[in-house]
Backbone as numpy.savetxt, mean C-alpha at the origin, in Angstrom:
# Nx Ny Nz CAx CAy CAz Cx Cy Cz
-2.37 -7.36 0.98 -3.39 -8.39 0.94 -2.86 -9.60 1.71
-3.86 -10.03 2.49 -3.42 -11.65 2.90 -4.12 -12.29 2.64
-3.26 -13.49 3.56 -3.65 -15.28 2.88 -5.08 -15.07 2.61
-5.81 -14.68 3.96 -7.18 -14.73 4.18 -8.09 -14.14 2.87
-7.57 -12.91 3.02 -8.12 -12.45 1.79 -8.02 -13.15 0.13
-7.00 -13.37 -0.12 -6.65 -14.31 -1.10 -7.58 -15.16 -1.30
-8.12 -16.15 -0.65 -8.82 -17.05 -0.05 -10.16 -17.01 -0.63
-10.39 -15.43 0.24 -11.42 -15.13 0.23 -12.31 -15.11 -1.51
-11.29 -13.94 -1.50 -11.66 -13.69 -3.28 -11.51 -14.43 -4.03
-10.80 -15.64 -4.31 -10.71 -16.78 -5.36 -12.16 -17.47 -4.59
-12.32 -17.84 -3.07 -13.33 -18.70 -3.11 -14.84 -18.20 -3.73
-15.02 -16.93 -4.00 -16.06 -16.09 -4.19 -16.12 -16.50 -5.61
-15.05 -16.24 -6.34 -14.88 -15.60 -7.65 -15.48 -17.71 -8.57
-14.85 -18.16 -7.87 -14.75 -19.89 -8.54 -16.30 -20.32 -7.85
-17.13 -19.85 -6.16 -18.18 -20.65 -5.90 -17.61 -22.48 -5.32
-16.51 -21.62 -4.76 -15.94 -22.88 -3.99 -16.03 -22.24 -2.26
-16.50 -23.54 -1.11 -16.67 -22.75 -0.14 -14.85 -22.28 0.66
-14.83 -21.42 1.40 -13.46 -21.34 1.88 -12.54 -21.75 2.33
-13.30 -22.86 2.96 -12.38 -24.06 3.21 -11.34 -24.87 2.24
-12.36 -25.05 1.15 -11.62 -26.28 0.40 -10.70 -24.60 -0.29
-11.08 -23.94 -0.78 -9.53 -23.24 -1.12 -8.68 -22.60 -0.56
-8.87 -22.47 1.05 -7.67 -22.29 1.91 -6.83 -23.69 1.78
-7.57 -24.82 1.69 -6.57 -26.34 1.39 -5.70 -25.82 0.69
-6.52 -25.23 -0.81 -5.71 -25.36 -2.28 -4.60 -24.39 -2.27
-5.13 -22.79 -1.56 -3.76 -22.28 -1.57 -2.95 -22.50 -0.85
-3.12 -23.03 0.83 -1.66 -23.48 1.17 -1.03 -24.92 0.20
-1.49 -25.53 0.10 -1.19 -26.56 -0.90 -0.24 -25.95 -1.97
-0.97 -24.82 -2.74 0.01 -24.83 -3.55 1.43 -23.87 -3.04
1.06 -23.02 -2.22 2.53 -22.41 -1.18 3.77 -23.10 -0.62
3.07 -24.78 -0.11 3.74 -25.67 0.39 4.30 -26.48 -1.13
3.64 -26.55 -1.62 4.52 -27.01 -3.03 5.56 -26.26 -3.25
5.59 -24.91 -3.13 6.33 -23.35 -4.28 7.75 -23.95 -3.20
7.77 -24.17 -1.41 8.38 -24.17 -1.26 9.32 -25.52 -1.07
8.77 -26.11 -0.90 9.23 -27.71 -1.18 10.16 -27.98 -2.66
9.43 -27.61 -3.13 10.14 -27.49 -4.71 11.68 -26.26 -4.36
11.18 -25.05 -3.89 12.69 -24.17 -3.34 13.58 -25.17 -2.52
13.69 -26.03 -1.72 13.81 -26.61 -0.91 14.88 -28.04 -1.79
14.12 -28.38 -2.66 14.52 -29.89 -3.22 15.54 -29.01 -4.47
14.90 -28.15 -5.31 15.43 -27.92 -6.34 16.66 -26.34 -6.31
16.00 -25.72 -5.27 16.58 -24.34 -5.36 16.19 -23.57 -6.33
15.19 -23.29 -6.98 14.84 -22.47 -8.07 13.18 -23.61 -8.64
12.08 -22.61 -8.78 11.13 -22.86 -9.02 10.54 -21.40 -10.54
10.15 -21.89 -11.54 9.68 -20.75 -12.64 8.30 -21.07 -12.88
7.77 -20.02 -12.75 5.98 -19.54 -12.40 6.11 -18.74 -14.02
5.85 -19.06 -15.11 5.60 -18.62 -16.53 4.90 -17.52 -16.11
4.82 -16.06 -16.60 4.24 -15.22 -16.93 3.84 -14.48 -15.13
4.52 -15.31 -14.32 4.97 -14.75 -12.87 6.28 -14.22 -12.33
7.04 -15.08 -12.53 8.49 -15.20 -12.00 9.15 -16.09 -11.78
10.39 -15.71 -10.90 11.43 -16.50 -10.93 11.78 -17.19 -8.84
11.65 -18.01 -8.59 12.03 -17.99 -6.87 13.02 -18.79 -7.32
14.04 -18.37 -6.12 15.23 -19.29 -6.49 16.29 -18.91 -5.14
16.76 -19.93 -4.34 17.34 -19.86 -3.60 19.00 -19.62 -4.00
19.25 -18.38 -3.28 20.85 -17.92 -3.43 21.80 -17.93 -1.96
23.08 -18.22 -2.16 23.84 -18.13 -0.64 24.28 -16.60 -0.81
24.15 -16.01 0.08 24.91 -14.69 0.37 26.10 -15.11 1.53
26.98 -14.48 0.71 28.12 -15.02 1.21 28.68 -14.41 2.66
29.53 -14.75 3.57 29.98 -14.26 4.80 30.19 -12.72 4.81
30.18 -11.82 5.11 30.59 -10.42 5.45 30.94 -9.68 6.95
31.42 -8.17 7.08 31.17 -7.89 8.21 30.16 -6.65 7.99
29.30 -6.55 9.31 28.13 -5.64 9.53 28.41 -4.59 10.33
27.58 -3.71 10.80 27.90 -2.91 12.06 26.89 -2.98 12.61
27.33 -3.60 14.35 25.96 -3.62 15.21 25.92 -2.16 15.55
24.04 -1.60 14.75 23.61 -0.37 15.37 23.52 0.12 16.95
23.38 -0.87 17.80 23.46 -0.29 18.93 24.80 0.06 19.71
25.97 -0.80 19.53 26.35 -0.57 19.67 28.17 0.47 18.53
27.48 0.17 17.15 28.41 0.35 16.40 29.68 -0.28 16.24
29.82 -1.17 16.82 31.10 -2.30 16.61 30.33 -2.77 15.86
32.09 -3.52 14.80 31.98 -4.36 13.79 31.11 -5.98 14.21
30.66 -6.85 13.69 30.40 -7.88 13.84 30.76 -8.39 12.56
30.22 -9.84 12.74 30.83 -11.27 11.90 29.28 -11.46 11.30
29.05 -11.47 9.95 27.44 -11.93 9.70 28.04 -13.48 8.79
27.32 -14.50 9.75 27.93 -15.79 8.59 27.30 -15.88 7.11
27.44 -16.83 6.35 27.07 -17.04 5.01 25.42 -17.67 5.96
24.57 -17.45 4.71 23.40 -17.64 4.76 22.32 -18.25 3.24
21.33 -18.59 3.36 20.83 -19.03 2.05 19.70 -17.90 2.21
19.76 -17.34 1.37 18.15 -16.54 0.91 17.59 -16.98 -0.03
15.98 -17.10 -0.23 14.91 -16.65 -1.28 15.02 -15.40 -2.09
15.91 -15.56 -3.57 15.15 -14.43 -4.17 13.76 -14.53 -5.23
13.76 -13.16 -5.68 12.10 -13.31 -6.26 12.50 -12.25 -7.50
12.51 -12.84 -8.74 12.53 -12.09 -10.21 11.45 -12.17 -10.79
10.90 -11.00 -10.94 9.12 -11.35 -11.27 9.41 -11.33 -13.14
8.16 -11.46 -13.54 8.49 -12.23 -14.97 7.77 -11.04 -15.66
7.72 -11.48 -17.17 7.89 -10.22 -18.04 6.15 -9.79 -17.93
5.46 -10.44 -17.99 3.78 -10.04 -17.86 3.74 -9.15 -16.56
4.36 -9.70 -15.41 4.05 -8.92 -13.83 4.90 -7.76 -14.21
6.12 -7.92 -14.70 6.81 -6.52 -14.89 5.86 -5.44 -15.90
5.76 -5.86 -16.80 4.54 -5.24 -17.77 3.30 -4.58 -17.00
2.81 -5.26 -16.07 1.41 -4.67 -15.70 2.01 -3.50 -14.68
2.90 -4.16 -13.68 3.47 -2.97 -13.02 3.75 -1.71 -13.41
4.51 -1.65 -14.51 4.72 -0.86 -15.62 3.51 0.03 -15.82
2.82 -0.34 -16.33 1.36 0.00 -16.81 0.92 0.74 -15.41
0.79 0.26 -14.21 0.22 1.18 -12.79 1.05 1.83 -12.82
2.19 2.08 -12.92 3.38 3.41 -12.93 2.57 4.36 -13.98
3.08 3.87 -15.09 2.36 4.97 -16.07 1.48 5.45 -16.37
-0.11 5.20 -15.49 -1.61 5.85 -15.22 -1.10 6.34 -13.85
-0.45 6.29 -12.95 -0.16 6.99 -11.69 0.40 8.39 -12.30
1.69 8.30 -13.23 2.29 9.20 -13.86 1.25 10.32 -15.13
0.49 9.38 -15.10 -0.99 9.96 -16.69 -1.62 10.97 -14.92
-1.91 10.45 -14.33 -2.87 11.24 -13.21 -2.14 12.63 -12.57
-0.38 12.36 -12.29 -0.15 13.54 -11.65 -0.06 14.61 -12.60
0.25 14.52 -14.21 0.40 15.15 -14.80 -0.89 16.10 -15.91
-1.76 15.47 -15.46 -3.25 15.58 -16.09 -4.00 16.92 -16.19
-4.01 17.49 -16.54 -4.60 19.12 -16.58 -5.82 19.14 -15.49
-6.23 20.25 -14.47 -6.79 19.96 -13.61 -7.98 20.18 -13.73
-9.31 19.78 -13.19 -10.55 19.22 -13.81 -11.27 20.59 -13.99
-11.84 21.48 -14.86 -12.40 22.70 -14.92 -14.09 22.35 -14.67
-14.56 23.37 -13.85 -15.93 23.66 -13.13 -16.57 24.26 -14.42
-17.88 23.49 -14.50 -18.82 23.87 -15.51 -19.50 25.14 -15.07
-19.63 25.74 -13.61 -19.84 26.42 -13.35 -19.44 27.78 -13.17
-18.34 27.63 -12.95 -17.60 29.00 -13.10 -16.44 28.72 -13.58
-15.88 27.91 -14.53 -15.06 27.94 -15.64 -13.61 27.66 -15.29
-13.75 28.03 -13.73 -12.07 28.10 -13.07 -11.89 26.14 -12.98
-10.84 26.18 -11.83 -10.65 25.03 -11.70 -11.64 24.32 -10.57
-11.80 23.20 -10.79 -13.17 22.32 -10.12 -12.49 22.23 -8.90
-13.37 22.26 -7.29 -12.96 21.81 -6.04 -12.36 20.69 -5.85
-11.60 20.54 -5.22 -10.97 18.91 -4.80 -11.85 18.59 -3.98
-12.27 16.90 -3.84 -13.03 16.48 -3.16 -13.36 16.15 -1.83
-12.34 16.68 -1.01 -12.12 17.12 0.00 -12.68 18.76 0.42
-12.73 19.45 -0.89 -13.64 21.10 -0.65 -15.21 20.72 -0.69
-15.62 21.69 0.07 -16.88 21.83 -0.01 -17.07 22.52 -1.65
-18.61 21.95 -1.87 -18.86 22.55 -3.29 -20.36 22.97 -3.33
-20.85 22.88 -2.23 -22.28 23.92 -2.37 -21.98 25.36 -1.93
-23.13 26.15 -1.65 -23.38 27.18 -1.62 -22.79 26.89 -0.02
-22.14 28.43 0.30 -21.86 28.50 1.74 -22.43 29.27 2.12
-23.48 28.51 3.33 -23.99 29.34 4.56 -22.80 29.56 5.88
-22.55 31.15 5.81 -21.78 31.65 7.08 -22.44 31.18 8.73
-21.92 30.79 9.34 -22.60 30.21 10.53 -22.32 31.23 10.95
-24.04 31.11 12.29 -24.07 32.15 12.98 -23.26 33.34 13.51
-22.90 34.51 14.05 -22.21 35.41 14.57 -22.47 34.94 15.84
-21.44 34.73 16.75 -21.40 34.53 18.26 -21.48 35.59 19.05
-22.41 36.21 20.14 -22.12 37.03 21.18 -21.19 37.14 21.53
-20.47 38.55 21.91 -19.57 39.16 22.27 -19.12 40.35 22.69
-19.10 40.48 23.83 -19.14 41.87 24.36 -18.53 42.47 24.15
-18.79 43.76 23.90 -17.95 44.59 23.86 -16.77 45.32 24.89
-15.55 45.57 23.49 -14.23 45.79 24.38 -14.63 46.83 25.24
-13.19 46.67 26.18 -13.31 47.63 27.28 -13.65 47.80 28.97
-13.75 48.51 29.39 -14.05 48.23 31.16 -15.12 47.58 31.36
-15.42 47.30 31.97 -16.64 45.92 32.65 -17.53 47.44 32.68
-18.88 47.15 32.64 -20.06 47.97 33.36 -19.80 48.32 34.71
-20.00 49.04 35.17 -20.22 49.46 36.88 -21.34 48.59 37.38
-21.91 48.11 38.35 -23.04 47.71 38.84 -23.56 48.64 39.68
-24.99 49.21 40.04 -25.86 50.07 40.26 -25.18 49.71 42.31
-25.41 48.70 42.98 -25.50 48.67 44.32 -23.44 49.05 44.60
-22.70 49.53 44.41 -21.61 49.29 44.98 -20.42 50.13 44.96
């Protein structure tokens, strides 16, 4: 999903036009990070956790050429999502896991298992038989 979309659907959902809540969500983005910025760690209740960490100096291997390199220390953004987002996630795992394991849907019609919805499920008409001559030597022609 993006910004746009984001946007989109809160401005729908509230009857605000898109403008004024493209303001509000970069507004509040530019806050999330300003606050990372001043404080190093920002907590979103029942979201998560952002919080700026240094990863410290190491060495890497450049893929192209496979020599070692020097990677300096750096600051990253991490992101610890909070116990509600972990929970719902949770919850789409375990109806993904309810679906693969689900006994497969039986046909009222003939008792077996129902077509996937990708099969055809009416009656099949065989398409036409195509002309085709028969094997073997060509005909002779009458002049030759």
């Amino acid at each position: 999903m993006t910004k746009k979309e984001i946007v989109k659907a809160i401005s729908e959902e509230l009857g605000l036009t898109q403008l004024k809540t493209k303001e509000i969500v970069q507004k509040t983005f530019d806050a999330i990070v300003d606050t990372l910025v001043t404080d190093g760690r920002i907590e979103l209740r029942n979201f998560g956790v952002f919080e700026v960490k240094k990863r410290a100096a190491r060495r890497a291997r450049n893929p192209r050429t496979g020599g070692q390199v020097q990677v300096p220390e750096k600051y990253v953004v991490t992101f610890k999502p909070g116990k509600e987002m972990e929970a719902r996630v949770l919850q789409m795992e375990e109806q993904d896991r309810a679906l693969e394991f689900a006994p497969a849907p039986v046909s009222p019609l003939t008792g077996g298992p129902a077509p996937l919805p990708s099969q055809p499920t009416g009656p099949q008409i065989p398409a036409e038989p195509t002309y085709r001559p028969p094997a073997g030597p060509a005909p002779r022609s009458a002049g030759g």
